[in-house]
C-alpha positions as CSV (number, residue, x, y, z in Angstrom):
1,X,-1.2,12.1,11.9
2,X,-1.7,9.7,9.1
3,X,-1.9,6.1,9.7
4,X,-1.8,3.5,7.0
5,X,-2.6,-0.1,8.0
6,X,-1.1,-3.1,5.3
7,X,-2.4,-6.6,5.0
8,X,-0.9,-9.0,3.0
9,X,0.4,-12.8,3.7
10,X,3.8,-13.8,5.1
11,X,6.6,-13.8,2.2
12,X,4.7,-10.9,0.2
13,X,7.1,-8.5,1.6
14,X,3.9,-6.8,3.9
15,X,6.8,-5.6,6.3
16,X,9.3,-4.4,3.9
17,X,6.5,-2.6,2.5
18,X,5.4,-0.6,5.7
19,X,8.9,0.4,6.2
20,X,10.0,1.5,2.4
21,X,7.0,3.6,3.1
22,X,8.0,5.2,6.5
23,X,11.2,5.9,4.8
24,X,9.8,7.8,2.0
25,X,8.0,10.1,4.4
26,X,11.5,10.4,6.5
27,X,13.3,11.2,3.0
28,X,10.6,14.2,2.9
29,X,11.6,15.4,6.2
30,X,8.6,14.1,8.2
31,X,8.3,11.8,11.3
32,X,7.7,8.2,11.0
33,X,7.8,4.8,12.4
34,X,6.7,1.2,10.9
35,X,5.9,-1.9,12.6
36,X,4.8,-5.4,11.7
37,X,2.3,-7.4,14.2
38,X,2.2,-11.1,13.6
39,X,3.1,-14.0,15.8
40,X,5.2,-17.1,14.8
41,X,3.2,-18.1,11.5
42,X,5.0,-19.4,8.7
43,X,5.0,-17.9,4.9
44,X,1.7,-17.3,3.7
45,X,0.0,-16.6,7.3
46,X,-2.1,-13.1,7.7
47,X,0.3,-10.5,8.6
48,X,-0.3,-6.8,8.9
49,X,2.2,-4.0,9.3
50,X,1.9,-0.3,10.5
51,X,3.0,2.9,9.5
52,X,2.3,6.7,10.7
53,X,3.3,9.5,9.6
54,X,3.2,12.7,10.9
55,X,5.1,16.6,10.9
56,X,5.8,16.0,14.5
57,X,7.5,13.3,16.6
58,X,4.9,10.5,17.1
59,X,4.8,8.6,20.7
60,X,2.3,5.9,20.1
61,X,3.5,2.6,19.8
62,X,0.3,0.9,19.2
63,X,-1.4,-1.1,16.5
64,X,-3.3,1.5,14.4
65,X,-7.2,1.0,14.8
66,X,-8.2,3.8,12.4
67,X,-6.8,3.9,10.0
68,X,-6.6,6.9,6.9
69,X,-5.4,4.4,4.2
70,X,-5.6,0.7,3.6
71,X,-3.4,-1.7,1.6
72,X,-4.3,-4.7,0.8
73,X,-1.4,-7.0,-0.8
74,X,-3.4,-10.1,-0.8
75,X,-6.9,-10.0,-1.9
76,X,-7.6,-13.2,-0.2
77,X,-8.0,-12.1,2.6
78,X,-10.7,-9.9,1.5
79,X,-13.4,-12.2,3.3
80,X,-11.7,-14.2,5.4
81,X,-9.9,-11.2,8.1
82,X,-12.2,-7.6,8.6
83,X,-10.0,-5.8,7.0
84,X,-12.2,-2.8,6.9
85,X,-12.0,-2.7,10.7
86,X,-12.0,0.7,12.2
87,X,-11.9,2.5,8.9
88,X,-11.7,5.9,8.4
89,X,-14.9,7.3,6.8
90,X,-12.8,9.1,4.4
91,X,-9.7,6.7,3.9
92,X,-7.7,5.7,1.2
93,X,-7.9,1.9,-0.2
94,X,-5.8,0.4,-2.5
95,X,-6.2,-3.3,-3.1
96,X,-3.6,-5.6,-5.4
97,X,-5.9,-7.1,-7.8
98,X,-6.9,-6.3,-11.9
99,X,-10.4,-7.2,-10.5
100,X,-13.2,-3.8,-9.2
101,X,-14.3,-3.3,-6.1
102,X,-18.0,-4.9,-7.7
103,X,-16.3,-8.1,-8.6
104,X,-14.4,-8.3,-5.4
105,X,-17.8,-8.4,-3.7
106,X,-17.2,-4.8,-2.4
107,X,-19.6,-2.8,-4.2
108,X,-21.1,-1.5,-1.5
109,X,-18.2,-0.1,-0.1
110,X,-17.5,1.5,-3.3
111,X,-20.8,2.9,-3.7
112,X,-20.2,4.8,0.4
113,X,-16.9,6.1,-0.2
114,X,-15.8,8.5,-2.4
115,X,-14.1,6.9,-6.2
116,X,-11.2,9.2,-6.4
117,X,-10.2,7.5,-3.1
118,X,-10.7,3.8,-4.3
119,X,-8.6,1.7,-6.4
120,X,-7.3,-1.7,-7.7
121,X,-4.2,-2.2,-9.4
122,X,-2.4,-6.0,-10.6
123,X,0.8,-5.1,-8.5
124,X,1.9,-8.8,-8.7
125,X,1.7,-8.4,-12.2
126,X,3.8,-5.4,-12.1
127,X,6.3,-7.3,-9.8
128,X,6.5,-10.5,-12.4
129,X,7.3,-8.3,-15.3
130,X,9.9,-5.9,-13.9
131,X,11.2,-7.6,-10.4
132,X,10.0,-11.8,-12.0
133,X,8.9,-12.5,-8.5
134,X,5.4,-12.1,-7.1
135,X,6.1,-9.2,-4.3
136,X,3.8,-6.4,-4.9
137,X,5.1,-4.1,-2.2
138,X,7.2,-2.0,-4.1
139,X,4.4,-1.5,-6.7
140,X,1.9,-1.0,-4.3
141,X,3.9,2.0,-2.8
142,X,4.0,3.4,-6.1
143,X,-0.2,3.1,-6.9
144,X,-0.2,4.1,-2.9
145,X,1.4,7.2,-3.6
146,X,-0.4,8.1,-6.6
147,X,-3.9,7.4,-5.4
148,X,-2.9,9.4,-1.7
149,X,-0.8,11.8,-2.2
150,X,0.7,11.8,0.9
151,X,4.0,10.9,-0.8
152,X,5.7,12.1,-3.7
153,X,6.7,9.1,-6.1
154,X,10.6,10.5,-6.0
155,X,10.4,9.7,-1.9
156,X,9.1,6.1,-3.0
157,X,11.8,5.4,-5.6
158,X,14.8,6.7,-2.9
159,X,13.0,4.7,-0.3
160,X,13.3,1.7,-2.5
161,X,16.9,2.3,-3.7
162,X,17.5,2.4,0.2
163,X,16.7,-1.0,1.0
164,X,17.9,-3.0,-1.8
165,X,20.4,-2.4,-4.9
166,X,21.3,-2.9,-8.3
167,X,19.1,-4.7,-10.7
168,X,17.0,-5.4,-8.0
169,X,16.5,-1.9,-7.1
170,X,15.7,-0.6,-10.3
171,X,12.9,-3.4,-10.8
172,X,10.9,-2.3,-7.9
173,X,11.6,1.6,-9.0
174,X,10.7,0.5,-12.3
175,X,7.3,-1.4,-11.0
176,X,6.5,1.8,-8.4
177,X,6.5,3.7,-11.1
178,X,4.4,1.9,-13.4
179,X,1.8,1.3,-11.0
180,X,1.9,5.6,-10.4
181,X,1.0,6.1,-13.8
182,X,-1.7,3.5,-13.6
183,X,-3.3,4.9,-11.0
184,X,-3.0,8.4,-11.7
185,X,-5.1,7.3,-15.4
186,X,-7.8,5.0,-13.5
187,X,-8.4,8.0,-11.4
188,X,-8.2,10.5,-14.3
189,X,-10.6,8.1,-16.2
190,X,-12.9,8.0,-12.7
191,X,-13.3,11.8,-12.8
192,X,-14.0,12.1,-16.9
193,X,-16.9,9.4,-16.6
């Protein structure tokens, strides 16, 4: 089974995120299930969301704890929640920011995990210039899937076109893929150096 864990802050579209993303995997003919876990806070409060995805039917229901991949929509929350909490030795982390892992103040943690498995992308930049709101979900999904491959970038785009429509729906599709093809260089560019 393989668990992704996103944090973000209310009103970045953190939920909407974790389910595009089980949908994707669904569209691929896999099991999955999304969840959000946050109490009655208001925009801009910590909020995390779930998802798992697996080739079988998957009967937990609880928060994931370890997880394989981490996405961080909000990089201010880097050092104010423990993100990095229960970590998979070998997961996946892609954080929304044009800054490195150094100048995040997570140079260590890029130095004891492995680079094709790290990244940073500006997915609210990608979301002002396609979508011209800051919600770096759909963007995100798009680097996500590049940087994992647990999804193909076609699942992402459907996913997308599933929950919203029309110009809006071709933004996000628009910033998903954008944000593939970023990643997919910054880890071509990792490997060549």
């Amino acid at each position: 089974m393989f668990q992704v864990r996103i944090h973000g802050r209310g009103g970045q579209g953190v939920v909407s995120g974790a389910e595009m993303l089980s949908i994707a995997a669904f569209l691929e003919g896999r099991h999955a299930q999304a969840f959000p876990s946050f109490g009655s806070e208001r925009m801009g409060a910590p909020v995390v969301a779930f998802c798992r995805i697996d080739d079988k039917p998957i009967r937990l229901r609880e928060p994931v704890m370890e997880p394989q991949a981490l996405i961080i929509q909000d990089p201010t929350l880097l050092h104010q929640v423990d993100l990095f909490a229960g970590l998979h030795e070998c997961a996946y982390i892609l954080i929304n920011s044009t800054r490195s892992f150094e100048e995040l103040g997570l140079g260590e943690l890029a130095h004891d995990t492995r680079h094709y498995r790290l990244c940073t992308i500006g997915a609210t930049e990608l979301a002002l210039k396609h979508v011209g709101r800051p919600l770096p979900n759909a963007a995100l999904l798009g680097g996500f899937a590049a940087l994992s491959t647990t999804i193909r970038l076609e699942s992402v785009s459907a996913a997308i076109r599933d929950k919203f429509s029309g110009r809006v729906a071709d933004a996000n599709v628009a910033a998903a893929a954008e944000a593939f093809a970023t990643v997919l260089k910054e880890l071509e560019d990792a490997r060549d150096a």
